[in-house]
C-alpha positions as CSV (number, residue, x, y, z in Angstrom):
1,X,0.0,0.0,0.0
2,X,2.9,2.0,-0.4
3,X,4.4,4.4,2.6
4,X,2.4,6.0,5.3
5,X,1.5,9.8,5.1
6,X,3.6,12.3,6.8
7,X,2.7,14.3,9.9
8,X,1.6,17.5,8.6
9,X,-1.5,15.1,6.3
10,X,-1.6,13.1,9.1
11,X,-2.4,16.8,11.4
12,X,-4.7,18.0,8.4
13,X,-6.8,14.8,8.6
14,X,-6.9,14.8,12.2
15,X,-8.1,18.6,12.3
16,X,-10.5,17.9,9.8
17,X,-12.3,15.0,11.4
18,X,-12.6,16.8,14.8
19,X,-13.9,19.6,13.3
20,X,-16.2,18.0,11.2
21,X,-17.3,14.9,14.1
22,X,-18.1,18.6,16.5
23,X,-20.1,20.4,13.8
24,X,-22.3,17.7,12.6
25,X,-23.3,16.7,16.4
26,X,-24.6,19.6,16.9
27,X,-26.0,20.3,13.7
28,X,-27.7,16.8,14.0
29,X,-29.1,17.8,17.7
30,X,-30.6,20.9,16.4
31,X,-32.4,19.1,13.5
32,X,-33.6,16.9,15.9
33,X,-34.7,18.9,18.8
34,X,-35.6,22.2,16.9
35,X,-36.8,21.0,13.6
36,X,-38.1,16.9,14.4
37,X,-36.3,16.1,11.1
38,X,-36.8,12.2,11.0
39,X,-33.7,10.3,12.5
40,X,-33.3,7.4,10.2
41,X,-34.1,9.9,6.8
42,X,-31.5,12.3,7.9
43,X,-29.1,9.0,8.2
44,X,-30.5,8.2,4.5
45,X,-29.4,12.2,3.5
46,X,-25.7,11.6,5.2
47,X,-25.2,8.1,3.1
48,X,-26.0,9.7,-0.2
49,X,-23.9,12.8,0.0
50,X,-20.9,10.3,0.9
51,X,-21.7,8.6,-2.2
52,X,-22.0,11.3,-4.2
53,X,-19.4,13.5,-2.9
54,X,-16.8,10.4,-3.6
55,X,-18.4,10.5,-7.3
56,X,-17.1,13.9,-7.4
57,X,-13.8,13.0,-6.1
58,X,-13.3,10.2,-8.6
59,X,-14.4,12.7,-11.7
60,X,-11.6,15.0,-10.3
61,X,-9.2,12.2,-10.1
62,X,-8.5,11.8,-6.8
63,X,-8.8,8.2,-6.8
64,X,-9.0,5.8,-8.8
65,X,-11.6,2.9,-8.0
66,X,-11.2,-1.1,-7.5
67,X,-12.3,-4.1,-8.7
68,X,-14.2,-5.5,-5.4
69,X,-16.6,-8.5,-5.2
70,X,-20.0,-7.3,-2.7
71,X,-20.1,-9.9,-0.2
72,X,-16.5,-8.7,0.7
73,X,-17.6,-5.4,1.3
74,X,-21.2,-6.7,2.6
75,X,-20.4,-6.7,6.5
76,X,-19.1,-3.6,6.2
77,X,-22.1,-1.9,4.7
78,X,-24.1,-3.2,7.2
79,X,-22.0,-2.7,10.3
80,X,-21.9,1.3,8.7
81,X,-25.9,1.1,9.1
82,X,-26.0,0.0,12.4
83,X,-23.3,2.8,13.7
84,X,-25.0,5.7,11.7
85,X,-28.4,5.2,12.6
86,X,-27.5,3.6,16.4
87,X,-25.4,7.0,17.0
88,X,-27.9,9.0,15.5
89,X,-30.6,7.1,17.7
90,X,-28.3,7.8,20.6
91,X,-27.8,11.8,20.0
92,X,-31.6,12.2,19.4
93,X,-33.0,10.3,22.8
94,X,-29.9,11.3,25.5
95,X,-28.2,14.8,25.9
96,X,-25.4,15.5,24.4
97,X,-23.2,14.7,27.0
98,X,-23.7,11.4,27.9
99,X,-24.2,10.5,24.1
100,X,-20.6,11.8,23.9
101,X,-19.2,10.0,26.8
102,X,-21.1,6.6,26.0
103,X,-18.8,6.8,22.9
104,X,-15.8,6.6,25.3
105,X,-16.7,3.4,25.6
106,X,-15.8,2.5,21.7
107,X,-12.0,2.1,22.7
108,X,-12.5,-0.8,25.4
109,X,-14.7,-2.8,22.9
110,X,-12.4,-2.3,20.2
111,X,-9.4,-3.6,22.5
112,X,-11.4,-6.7,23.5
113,X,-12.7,-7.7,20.5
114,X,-9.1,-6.9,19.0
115,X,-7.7,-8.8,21.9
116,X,-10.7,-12.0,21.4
117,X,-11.0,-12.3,18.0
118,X,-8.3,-10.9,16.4
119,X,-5.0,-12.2,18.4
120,X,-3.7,-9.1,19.4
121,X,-1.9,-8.3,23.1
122,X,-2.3,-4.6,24.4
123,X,0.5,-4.3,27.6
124,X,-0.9,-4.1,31.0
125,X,-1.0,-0.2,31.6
126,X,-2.7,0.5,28.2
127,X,-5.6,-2.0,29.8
128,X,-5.4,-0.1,33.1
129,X,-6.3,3.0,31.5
130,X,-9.8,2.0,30.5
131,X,-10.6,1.4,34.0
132,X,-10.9,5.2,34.6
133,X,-12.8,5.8,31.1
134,X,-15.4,3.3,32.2
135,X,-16.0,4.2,35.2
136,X,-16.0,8.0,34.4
137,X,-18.9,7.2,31.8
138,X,-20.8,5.5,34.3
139,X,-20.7,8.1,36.7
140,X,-22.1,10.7,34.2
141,X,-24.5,7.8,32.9
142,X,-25.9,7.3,36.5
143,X,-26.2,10.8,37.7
144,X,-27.5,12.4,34.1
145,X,-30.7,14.0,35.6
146,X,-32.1,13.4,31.9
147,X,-31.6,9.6,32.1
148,X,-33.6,8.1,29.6
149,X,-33.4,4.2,29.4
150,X,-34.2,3.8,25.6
151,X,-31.5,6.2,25.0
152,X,-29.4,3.8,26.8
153,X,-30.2,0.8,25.1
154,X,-29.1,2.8,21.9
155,X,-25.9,4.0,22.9
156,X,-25.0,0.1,23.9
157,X,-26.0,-0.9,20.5
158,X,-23.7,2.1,19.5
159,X,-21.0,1.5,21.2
160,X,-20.9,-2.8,20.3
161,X,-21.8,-1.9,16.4
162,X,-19.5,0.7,16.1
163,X,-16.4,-1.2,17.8
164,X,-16.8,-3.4,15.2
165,X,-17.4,-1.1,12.1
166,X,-13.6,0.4,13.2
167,X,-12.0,-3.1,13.3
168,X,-13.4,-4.0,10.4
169,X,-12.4,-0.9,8.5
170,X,-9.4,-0.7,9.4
171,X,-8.9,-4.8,8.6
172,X,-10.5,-4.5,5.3
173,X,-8.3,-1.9,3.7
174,X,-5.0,-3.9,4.6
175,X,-6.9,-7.0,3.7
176,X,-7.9,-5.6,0.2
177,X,-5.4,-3.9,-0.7
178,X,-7.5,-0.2,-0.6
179,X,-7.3,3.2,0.1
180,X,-10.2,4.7,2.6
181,X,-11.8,6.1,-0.9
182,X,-11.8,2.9,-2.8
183,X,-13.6,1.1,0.1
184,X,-16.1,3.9,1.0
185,X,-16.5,4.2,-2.6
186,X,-18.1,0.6,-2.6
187,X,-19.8,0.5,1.1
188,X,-21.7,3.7,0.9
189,X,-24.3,2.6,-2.1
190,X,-24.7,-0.7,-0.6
191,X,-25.2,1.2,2.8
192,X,-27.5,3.7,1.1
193,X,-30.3,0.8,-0.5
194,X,-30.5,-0.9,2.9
195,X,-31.4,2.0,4.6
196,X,-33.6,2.9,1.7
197,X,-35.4,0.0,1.7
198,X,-36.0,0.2,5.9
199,X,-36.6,3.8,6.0
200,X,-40.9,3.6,5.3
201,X,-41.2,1.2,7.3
202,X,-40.4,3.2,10.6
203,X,-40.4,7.1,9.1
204,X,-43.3,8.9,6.8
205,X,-42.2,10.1,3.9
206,X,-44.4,12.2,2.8
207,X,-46.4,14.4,4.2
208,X,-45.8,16.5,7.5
209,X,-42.5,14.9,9.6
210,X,-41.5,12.9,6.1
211,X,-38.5,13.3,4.3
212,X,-40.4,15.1,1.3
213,X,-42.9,17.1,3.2
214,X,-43.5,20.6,3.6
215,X,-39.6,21.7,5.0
216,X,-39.0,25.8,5.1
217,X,-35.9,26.6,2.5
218,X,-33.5,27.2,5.6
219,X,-34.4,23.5,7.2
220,X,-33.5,22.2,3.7
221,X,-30.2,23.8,3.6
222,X,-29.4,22.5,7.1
223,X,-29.7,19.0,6.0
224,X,-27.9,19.7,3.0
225,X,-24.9,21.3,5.1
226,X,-25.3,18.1,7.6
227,X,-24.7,15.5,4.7
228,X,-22.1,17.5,3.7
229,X,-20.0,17.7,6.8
230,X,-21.3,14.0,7.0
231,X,-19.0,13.1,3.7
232,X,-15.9,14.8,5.8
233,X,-16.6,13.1,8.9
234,X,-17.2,9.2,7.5
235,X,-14.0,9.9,4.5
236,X,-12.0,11.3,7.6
237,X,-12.6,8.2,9.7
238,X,-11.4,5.6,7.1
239,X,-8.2,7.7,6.3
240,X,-7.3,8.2,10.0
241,X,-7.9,4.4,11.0
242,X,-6.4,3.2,7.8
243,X,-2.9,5.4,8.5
244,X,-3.3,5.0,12.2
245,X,-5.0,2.1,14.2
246,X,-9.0,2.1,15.7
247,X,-8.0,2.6,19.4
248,X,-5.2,5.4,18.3
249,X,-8.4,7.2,16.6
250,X,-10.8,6.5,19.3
251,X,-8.2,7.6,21.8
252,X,-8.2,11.1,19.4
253,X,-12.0,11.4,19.8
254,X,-12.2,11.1,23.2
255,X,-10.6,14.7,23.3
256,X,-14.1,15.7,21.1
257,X,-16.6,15.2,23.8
258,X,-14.7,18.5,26.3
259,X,-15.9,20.7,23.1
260,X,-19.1,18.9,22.5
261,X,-19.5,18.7,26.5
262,X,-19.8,22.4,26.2
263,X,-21.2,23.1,23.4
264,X,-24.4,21.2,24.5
265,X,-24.5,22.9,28.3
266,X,-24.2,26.3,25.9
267,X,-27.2,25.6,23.1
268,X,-28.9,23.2,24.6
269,X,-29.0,23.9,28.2
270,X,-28.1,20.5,29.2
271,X,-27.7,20.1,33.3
272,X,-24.7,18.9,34.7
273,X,-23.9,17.9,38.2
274,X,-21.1,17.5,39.9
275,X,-21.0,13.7,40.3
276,X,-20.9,14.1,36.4
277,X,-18.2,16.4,36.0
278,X,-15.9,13.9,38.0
279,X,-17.2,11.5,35.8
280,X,-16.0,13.6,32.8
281,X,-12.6,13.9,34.9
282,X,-12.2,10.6,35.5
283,X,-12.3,9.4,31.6
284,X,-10.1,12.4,30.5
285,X,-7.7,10.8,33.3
286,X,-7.8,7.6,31.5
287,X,-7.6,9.3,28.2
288,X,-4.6,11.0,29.4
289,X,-2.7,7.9,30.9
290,X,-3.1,6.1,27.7
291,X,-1.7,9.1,25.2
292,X,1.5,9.5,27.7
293,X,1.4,5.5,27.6
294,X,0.9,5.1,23.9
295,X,3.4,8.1,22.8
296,X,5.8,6.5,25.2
297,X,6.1,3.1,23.4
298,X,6.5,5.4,20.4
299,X,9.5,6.7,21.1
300,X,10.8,3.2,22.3
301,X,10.4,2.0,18.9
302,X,12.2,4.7,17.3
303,X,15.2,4.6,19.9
304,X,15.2,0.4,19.2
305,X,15.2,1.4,15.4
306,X,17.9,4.1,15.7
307,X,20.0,1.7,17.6
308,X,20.1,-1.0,15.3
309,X,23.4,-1.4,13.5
């Protein structure tokens, strides 16, 4: 696959994805709480302007596309479903808070399902440092004065579906040989008819609260803008785990939720207590430990490489 990016791409896609992951959270909260645009027809909106905004990119040449057989890319598609519209389900039911922090959760799924079904051995104190992220999001989980059990249940399903949508990314590109374009190129039309085929079966679609009903010009643009920043946001996270790893990206995104944290108290007037804010400490402890752990091992490597004769 040829040689790994080099720091300042590897800054640029990292700034781009954090940007674009904080925007479309709250631009998806305000659809939902301001607007009631329907949850699983917004998810429907996102999946087409990723297909269609990597049509664009291959007329312009930025990638070229491959030769790949569906039922390789079928898990995939589906695992991509279940994260978008689980996430989605997640933002629209909790605040956005403990949606945030529930996604904290990502990195020790991903680490045992790496670790179960995948043969690889994290060292002790990268283990140790999901002990404080977990029990950080369970204090915030238990004291969130706007606990809503449904909302719950969907950030589990999140959380599980999600861990494996990372692995599997990340797998399939070194498994088939492709760039994060070539892959999303494939996954996001397959993605797109099985939501399209679920979507009137849960959501009007015409009429008022459907996808085609009567929406004012400025709700129109908003969705517009959110599949857009959706594009950034799902080609982001296939070039960042495809150059990096799934825990080293979840481990970025954890840093997200301080902003989003915020930016939900600020526009949405989300209560916090203060058994929740030492839940929030307590996971950005953990996130902490694990980036002074991780860039530590880092440097090993390079001194072992260095020393080589």
């Amino acid at each position: 696959m040829g040689p790994g990016p080099g720091p300042g791409w590897l800054a640029a896609g990292l700034l781009v994805n954090l940007v674009a992951s904080i925007c479309i959270v709250f631009l998806n909260k305000w659809l939902y709480v301001r607007l009631g645009f329907p949850n699983l027809s917004l998810t429907l909106v996102h999946f087409a302007a990723t297909w269609l905004g990597l049509g664009l990119c291959q007329a312009l040449r930025v990638f070229a596309p491959k030769s790949l057989r569906p039922r390789q890319v079928l898990p995939l598609a589906l695992s991509f479903c279940g994260f978008v519209v689980f996430t989605n389900l997640s933002l629209q039911s909790n605040t956005i808070g403990t949606y945030q922090l529930a996604k904290a959760m990502t990195t020790p799924a991903i680490v045992a399902i790496q670790s179960l079904f995948y043969g690889k051995s994290f060292p002790l104190r990268i283990k140790l440092t999901l002990i404080p992220i977990t029990v950080g999001v369970f204090l915030n989980s238990y004291y969130d004065v706007k606990f809503n059990f449904l909302g719950m249940v969907f950030a589990t399903l999140g959380v599980l579906v999600t861990s494996l949508y990372q692995v599997w990314v990340g797998a399939k590109q070194h498994e088939l040989q492709v760039n994060s374009m070539q892959l999303l190129y494939y996954q996001a039309p397959m993605s797109s008819a099985m939501l399209l085929c679920i979507v009137p079966f849960f959501e009007p679609v015409f009429g008022e609260g459907g996808i085609f009903g009567p929406w004012t010009l400025s709700a129109v643009l908003m969705v517009l803008l959110s599949g857009i920043i959706a594009f950034m946001v799902n080609l982001s996270i296939y070039w960042i785990i495809g150059n990096t790893s799934p825990v080293t990206y979840n481990m970025f995104g954890h840093f997200k939720f301080c902003i989003t944290l915020l930016g939900g108290y600020l526009l949405f007037k989300d209560p916090l207590s203060l058994n929740q804010v030492l839940g929030i400490l307590c996971t950005l402890l953990g996130i902490l430990a694990y980036t002074h752990f991780k860039l530590s091992e880092q440097e090993g490597s390079k001194s072992k490489l260095v020393q080589r004769p």
